[in-house]
C-alpha positions in Angstrom: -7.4 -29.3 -9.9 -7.3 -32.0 -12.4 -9.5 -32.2 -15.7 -10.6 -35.2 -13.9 -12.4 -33.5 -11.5 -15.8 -33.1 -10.0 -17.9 -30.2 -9.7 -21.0 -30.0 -7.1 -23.6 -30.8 -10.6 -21.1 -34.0 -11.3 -20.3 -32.8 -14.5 -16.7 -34.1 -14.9 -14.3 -31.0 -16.2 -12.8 -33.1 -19.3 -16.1 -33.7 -20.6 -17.2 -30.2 -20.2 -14.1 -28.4 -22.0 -14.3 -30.8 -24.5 -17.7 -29.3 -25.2 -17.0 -26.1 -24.8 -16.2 -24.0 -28.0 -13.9 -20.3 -26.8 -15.6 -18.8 -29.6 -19.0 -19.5 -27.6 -17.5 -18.7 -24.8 -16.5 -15.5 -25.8 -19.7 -14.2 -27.7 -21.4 -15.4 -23.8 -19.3 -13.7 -21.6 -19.3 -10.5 -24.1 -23.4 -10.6 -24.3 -23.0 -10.9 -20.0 -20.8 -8.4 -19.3 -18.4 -10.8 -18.1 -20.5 -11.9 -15.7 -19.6 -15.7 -15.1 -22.8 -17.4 -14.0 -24.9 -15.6 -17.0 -22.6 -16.7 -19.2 -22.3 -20.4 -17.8 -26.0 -20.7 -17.7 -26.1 -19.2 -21.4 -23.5 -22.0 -22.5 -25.2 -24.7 -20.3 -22.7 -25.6 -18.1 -21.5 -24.7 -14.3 -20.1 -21.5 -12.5 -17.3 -23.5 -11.6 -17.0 -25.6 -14.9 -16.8 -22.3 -17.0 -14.5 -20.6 -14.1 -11.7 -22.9 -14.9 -12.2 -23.1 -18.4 -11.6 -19.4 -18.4 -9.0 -19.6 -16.0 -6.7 -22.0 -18.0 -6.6 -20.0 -21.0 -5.0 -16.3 -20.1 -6.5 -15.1 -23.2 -9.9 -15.7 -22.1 -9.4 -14.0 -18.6 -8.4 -11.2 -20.4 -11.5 -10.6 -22.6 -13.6 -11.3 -19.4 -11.9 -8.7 -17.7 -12.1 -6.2 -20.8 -15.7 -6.9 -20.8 -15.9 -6.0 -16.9 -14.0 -2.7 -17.4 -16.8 -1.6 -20.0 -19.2 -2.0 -17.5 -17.2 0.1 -15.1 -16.6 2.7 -17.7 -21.0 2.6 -17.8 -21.4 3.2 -14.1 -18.8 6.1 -13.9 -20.6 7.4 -17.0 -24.0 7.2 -15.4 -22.6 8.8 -12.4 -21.0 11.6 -14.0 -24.4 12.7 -16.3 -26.0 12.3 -12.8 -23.7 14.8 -11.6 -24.0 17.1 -14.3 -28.0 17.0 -14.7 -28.1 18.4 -11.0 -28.7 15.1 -9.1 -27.5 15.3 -5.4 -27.3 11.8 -4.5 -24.9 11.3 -7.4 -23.3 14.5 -6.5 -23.2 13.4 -3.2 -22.2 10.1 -3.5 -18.7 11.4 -5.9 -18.1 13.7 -3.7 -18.2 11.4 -0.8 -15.3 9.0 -2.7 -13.6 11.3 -4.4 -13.6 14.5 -2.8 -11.8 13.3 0.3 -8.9 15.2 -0.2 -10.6 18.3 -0.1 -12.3 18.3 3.1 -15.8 16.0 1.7 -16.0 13.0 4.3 -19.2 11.8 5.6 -20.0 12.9 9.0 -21.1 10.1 11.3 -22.4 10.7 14.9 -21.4 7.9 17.4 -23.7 7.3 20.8 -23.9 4.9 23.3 -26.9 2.5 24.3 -30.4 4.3 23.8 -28.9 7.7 22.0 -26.6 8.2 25.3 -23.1 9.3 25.5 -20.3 6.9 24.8 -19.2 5.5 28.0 -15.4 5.7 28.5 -12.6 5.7 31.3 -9.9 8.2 31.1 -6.7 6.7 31.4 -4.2 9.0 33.2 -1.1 8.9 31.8 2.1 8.7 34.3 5.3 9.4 34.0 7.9 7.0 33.5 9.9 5.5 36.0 13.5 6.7 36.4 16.6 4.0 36.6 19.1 3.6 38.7 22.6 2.6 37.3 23.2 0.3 40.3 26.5 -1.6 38.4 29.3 -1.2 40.3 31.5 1.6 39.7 35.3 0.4 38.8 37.2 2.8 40.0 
């Protein structure tokens, strides 16, 4: 894509990054979480418009990933005090991810139409054909 193009609001992408200050874009995407379209609508500009700005300068994708790490560090850290102050759905719900390798899966039931039993056809397994060497023998 170009710097000449167009996005869906018509906003040509020159125009735009010419506005567009990366120390604004920074302090938006750092009070967002990373989060693109808060951040575009914070600097007044497109999803898309602010997704290639970002894009073209490494340094930028960077700090927008940083920022979107921190948030991930949040959730596990809500999960885990979940855990510890005795809540089973967050006990449940780490142990269901995480606790696979010892033996913590979630147990699903399958049925058929209506609660019934799975329909199925047993295929009988046969054994295979021998072969016949029928080349000539040279002797």
């Amino acid at each position: 894509m170009n710097d000449q193009s167009e996005f869906p609001h018509g906003v040509r992408v020159k125009k735009v990054f010419r506005r567009l200050k990366e120390a604004d874009v920074v302090r938006a995407l750092a009070a967002n979480h990373g989060l693109l379209v808060q951040s575009a609508m914070a600097l007044g500009v497109s999803r898309e418009a602010l997704c290639q700005f970002v894009k073209r300068r490494p340094h930028l994708q960077d700090y927008r990933d940083a920022q979107v790490e921190i948030v991930l560090d949040v959730a596990e850290n809500n999960v885990v005090t979940g855990i510890y102050n005795g809540d089973d759905k967050y006990t449940r719900w780490y142990l269901d991810r995480k606790g696979q390798s010892r033996g913590y899966v979630t147990r699903q039931e399958v049925s058929g139409p209506g609660g019934a039993p799975v329909p199925f056809t047993m295929i009988e397994r046969v054994p295979p054909l021998k072969l016949i060497d029928v080349t000539p023998n040279p002797e």
